[in-house]
N, C-alpha and C positions, 0 to 999 in steps of 0.2 A: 669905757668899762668893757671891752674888749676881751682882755686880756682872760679874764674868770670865766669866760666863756669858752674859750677855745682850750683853757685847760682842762673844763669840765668833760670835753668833747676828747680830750685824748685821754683823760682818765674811764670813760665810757668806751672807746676805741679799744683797749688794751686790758679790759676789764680788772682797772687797779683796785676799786675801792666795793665793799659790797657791805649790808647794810649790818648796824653794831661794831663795824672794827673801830678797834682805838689803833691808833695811828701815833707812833714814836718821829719826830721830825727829828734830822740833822741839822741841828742851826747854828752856822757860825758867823751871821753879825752881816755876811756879806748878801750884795743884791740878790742873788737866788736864792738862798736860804732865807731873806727875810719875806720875798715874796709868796716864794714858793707857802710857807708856813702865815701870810696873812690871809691869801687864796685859801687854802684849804679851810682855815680861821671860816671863812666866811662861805666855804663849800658844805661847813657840816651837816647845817639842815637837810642838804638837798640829799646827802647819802646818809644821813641819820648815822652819822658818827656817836657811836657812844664814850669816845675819851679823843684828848688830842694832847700830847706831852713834848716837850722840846728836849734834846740833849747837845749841850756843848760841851766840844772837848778840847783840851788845854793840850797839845804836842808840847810843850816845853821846846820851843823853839824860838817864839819872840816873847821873853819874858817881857820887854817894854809896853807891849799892846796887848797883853792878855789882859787884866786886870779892866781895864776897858772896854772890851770884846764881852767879857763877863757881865758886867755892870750891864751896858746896854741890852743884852740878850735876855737878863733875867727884868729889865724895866719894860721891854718891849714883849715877853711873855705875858710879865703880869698884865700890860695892859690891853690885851688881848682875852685876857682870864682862862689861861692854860697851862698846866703843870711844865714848872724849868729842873734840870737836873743837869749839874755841871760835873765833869769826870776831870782827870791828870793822868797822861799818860809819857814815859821815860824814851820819847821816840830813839835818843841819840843812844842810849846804851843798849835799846834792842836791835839796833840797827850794827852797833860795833859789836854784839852777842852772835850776831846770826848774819853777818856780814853782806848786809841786804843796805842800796840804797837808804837817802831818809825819808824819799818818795815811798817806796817800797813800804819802808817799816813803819809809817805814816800811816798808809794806808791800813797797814795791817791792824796795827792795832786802835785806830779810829775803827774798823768793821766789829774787832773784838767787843768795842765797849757799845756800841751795836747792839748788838748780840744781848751780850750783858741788862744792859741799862732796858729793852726791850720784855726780856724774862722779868725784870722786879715790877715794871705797872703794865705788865701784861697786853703787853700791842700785839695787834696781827698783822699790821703793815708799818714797814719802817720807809719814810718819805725823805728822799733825799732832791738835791738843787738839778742834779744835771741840768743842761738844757742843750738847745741845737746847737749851737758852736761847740761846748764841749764835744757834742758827740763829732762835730768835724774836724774838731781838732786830735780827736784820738783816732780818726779816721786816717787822719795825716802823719800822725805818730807812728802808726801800723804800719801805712804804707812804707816809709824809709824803713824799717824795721824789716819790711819783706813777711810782713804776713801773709799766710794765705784767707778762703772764706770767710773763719771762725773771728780771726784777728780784726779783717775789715767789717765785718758785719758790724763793730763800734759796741756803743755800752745798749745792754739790752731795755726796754723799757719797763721791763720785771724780770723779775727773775727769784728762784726758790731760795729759801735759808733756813738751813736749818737750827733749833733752838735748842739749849738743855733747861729743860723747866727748874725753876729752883727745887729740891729738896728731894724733887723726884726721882732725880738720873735719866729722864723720862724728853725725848728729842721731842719739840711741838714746833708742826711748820708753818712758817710764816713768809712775807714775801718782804723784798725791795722792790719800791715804786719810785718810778722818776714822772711827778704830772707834767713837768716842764721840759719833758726831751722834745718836743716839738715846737719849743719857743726860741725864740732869738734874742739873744742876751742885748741887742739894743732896746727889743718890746719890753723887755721886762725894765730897764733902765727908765725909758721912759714911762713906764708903766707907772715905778716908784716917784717918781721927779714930779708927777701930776696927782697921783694918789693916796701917795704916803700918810695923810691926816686921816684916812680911811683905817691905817693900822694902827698907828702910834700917837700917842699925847705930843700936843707942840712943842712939847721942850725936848724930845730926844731929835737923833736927826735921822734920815730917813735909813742910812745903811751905813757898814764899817766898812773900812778899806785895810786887806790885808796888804801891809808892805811889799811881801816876797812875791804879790803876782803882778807887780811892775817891773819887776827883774826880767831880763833875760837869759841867767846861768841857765836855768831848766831848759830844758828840749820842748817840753808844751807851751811856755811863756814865752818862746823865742818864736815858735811858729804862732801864736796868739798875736804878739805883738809885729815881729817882721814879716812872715810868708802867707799869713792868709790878708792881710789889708792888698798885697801887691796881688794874690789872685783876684780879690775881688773886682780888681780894676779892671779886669778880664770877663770876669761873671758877677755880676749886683748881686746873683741868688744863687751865689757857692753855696750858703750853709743850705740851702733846701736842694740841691740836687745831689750834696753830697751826702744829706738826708735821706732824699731817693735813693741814691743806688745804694748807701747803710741797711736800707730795709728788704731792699733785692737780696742780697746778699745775706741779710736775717733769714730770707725763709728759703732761700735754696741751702744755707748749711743745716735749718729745722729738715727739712725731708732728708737730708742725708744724714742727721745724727739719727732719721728713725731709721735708716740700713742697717747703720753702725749697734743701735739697740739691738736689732732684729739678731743680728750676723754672730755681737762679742761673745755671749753667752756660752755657744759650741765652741769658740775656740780655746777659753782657758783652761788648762790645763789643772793649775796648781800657784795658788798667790798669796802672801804673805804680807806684811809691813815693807820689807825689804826686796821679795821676788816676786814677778811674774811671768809663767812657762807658759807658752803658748802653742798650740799643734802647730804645726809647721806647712801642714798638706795644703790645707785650703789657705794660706798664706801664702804660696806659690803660684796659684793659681788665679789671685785676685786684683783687683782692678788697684794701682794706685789710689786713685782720690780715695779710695774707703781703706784703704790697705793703712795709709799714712795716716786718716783719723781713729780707724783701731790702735793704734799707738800711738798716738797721743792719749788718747782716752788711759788706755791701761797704766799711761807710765804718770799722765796727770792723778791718777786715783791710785797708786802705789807709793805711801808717804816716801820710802828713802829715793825713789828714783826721780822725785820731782826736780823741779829747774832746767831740762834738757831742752836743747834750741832745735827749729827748727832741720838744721843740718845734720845733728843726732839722729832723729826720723830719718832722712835719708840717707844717711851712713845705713844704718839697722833695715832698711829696705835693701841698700847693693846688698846687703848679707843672707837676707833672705832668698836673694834672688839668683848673686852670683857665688858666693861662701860655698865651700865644701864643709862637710861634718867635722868640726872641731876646730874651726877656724874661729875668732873673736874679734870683738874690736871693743876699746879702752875707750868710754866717754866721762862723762862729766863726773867729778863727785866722787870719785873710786866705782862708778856704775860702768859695766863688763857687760855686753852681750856676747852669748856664743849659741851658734849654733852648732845644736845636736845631730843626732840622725832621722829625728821625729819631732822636737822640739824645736822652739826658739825659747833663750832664758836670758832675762835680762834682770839682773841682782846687784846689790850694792852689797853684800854678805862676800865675805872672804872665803876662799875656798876652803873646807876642814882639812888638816891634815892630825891623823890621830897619831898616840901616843906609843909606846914600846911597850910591853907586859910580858910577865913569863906565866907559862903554862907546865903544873903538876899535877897532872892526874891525879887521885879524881877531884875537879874542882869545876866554877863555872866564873871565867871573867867581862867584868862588862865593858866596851869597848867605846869610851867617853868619844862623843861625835859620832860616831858612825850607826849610833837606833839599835846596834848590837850585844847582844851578850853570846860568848863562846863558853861551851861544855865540852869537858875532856872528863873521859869515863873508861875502864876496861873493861872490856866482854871477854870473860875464858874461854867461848864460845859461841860464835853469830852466822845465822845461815842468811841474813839482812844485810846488804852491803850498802843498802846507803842510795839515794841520787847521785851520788857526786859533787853534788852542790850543797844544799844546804845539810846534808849529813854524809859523812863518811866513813869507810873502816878501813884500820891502817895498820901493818905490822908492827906493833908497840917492841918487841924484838931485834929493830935493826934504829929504831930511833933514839936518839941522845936526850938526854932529862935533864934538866926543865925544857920545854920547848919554847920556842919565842915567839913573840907580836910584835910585827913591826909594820909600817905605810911602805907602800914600793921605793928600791933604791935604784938609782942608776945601775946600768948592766943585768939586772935579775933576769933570771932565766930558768926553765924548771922543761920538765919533760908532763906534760898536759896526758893523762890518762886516755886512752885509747889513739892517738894522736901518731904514738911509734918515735917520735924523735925530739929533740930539744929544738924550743920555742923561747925567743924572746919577751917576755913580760911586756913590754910595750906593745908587741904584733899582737899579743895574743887580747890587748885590752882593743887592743881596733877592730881585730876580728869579731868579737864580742859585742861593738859598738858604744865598748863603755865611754859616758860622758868623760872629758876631760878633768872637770873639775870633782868629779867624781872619785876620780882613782885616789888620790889617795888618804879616803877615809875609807878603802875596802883592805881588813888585816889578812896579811902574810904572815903564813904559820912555818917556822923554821924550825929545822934539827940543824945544830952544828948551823954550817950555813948554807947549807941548802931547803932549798922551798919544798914545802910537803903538802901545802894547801891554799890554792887561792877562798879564801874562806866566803863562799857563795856560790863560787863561780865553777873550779875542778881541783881535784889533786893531783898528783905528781906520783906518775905508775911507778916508778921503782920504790913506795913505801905502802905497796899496795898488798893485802894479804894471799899469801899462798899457800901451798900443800904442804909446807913445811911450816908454815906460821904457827906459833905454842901460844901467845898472848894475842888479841886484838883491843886494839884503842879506838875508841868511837868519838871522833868530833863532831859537835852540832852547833849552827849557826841560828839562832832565830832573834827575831827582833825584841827590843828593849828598851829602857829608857836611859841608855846610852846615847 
């Protein structure tokens, strides 16, 4: 009786259970899951469990053994006297929906129903099977993968989740607990083989056997069953040293995700679903290992930029490091970083380009994409000429009527007010250090076809008022819900 013992000790270790939780298990029929949920069965007194509920979930994937898996799990709940709740879940068309392995979309929404099934009889810990092998086997999985810290540090032995309470809208946090990460799936094997009438009435049998994890298609079943039996003939106690260094590794990426806390906060700029702009200075300046988990972090917690591999991270470091201003580069997903002249911006958002509109005094148009509205007005007489930028005055006398709005064209060109000479539209957006993807949602205001106004930025001296000027026309630029 071993086994209840040294679980009790790593659920003490990692402080999983604390007293009144009701505890949702994940139980799917097989050895971990049924132990894991007899242990705790038989843990509850000592942490005064006030509920303990099972949930199996149906993948639709072996329709032949579900129905089976079912039966047993709710005969082996009952006999235990603990609430069963079985879910279904469409892994194969979420997975061709969102073009995610069926590991992947397995998972995913196996966590969903988690989630779920956790908010209706209100658990505060959801008890899942890991145990040591798994954790060495994801350890090994990493490795080939070329993980760094985060990756080999393996599955955590808690970790936070968050919940939407029913009815409320209202997020309530709860954890995942794995009591058996520091068990070895032979202990537990035999654990069951010697135990089992401890859990269940003599007519069930002690555990199910999922078909698809004697396969070796998968990458984890393939190292389960081929590469770690030939390590061990190397090392008897792989799963526990690769236990060891999993937990080295646990707590030197914990001290460095508290830098990464410390550090992200000053850097973001401006972030959205789709973007995050980061200062660019102290990004220049900063050490690798924290440099490459600031982005991960931002690009992990920004829904459109998720998916991107390691090599993406360091693409987007040479850019930080060796990129000039307005250089980019094309990753995953339609996701674009460019950096700026003060920023770095990494967005999955297409760049706006606005539309054409004509301009008849007096009127005010608003300028779809670009946060703008433009006002065209006559002044018979104005001793206010204006910034330059966001308002001007302009000899309404030598301009063509209607005027026009349009995004930059190739070749534009204008003569930039105090400047003295003609200026390429291009030079004059570098000069400026206008963002790339910026330009062209800023409207050019035309007469005829010449530029009279970079509309924010300057006008164009030869439509500028003089000692002969009879009418003035006042443009003003100010922001909108354009």
């Amino acid at each position: 009786m071993q086994l209840p013992e040294n679980v009790r000790e790593t659920i003490k270790k990692y402080s999983m259970l604390s007293e009144d939780d009701s505890v949702l298990i994940g139980l799917s029929g097989g050895t971990d899951s049924v132990c894991l949920t007899g242990i705790l069965v038989k843990l509850k007194k000592d942490f005064n469990l006030s509920a303990i509920n099972a949930v199996y979930v149906d993948h639709g994937l072996r329709p032949d053994e579900v129905e089976n898996e079912r039966i047993f799990c709710r005969n082996f709940c009952d006999s235990l006297g603990i609430g069963f709740i079985s879910r279904s879940v469409d892994v194969e068309s979420y997975a061709k929906d969102r073009k995610l392995s069926k590991q992947e979309a397995a998972r995913n929404l196996r966590y969903r129903v988690f989630e779920e099934v956790s908010a209706e009889v209100k658990a505060t810990k959801i008890a899942l099977g890991h145990n040591a092998d798994d954790q060495a086997e994801t350890f090994m999985i990493r490795l080939l993968r070329g993980s760094g810290t985060k990756g080999l540090s393996g599955i955590p032995p808690t970790r936070g989740l968050g919940v939407r309470g029913q009815g409320s809208g209202i997020k309530k946090n709860i954890s995942i607990i794995r009591p058996l990460i520091e068990t070895e799936r032979k202990d537990i094997e035999e654990f069951l083989s010697v135990h089992c009438s401890l859990f269940t009435v003599h007519s069930l049998p002690p555990f199910m056997v999922d078909s698809s994890n004697l396969k070796t298609d998968y990458l984890r079943n393939w190292i389960r069953h081929k590469i770690m039996p030939e390590l061990k003939k190397k090392n008897p106690d792989l799963i526990k040293a690769i236990g060891r260094a999993s937990d080295i590794l646990r707590d030197e990426d914990a001290y460095l995700e508290t830098i990464v806390n410390k550090t992200l906060m000053r850097l973001i700029s401006r972030k959205s679903s789709n973007t995050v702009e980061l200062f660019l200075g102290p990004l220049e300046t900063m050490e690798k290992p924290i440099l490459r988990r600031i982005l991960r972090r931002v690009i992990d917690g920004t829904e459109g930029l998720r998916g991107m591999s390691f090599i993406h991270i360091e693409d987007i470091i040479s850019l930080i490091n060796e990129g000039r201003a307005g250089d980019r580069l094309y990753l995953s997903k339609s996701v674009r970083a460019v950096k700026e002249y003060s920023l770095i911006v990494i967005t999955s958002e297409a760049p706006i380009k606005i539309s054409e509109y004509e301009l008849q005094p007096p009127c005010k148009v608003v300028i779809r994409g670009a946060g703008a509205v433009i006002e065209a007005l006559f002044e018979e007489e104005s001793r206010v000429p204006g910034d330059g930028k966001s308002s001007v005055l302009l000899d309404a006398g030598v301009l063509d009527f209607p005027l026009k709005i349009r995004p930059r064209a190739n070749g534009d060109f204008f003569f930039p007010s105090g400047f003295g000479k003609k200026k390429k539209l291009q030079d004059f957006f570098v000069d400026e250090k206008v963002p790339r993807d910026d330009r062209d949602k800023i409207p050019i205001v035309l007469s005829g076809n010449d530029i009279v106004w970079i509309a924010g930025y300057r006008a164009d001296e030869r439509f500028g008022v003089t000692g002969k000027t009879e009418k003035n026309l006042r443009l003003i630029i100010s922001k909108g819900k354009g």
